[in-house]
N, C-alpha and C positions, 0 to 999 in steps of 0.2 A: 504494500500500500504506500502509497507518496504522501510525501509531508502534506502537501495540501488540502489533500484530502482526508488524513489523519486529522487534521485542524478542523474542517468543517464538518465532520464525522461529530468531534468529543464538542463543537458548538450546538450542534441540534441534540446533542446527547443532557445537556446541560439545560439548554432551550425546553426538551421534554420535560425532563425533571422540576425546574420551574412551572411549565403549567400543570402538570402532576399533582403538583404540590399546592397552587392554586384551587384546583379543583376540587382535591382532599379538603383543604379550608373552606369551602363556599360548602362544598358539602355538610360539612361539622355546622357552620353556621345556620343552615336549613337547617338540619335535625332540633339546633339549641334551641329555633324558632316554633317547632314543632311543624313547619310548613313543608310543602309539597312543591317539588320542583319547578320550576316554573313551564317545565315541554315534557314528555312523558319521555320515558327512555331511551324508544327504541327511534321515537321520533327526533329528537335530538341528536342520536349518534348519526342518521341520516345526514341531518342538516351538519354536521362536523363533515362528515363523509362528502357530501358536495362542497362545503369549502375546501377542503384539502386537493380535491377533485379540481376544481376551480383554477386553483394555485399552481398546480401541475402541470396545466394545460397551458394558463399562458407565461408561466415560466419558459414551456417549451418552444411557444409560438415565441417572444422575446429573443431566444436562444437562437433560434433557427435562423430567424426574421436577421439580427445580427448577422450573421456566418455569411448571410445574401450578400451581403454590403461591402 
């Protein structure tokens, strides 16, 4: 593996961890409220799912779009 890429590997590794960790807290905090998520599960993993989705796509279109040029 190349530095480079070792670097922006252990950055989205740390990036994860961070919202991981956010998540766990917003979580804790609904429970302490006794309140109920604001989107139901599986509907919410969706909507992460097309962001993620989203972000991929035109990273890639950017990416490519570049390389034309």
């Amino acid at each position: 593996m190349t530095a480079p890429r070792t670097a922006r590997t252990a950055a989205f590794a740390r990036r994860a961890r961070g919202f991981l960790l956010a998540g766990t807290v917003m979580g804790a905090v609904y429970w302490a409220m006794d309140a109920a998520a604001p989107a139901p599960p599986l509907l919410s993993l969706c909507g992460l799912a097309g962001v993620l989705l989203g972000e991929r796509v035109a990273t890639t279109f950017r990416t490519r779009l570049a390389r034309r040029r």
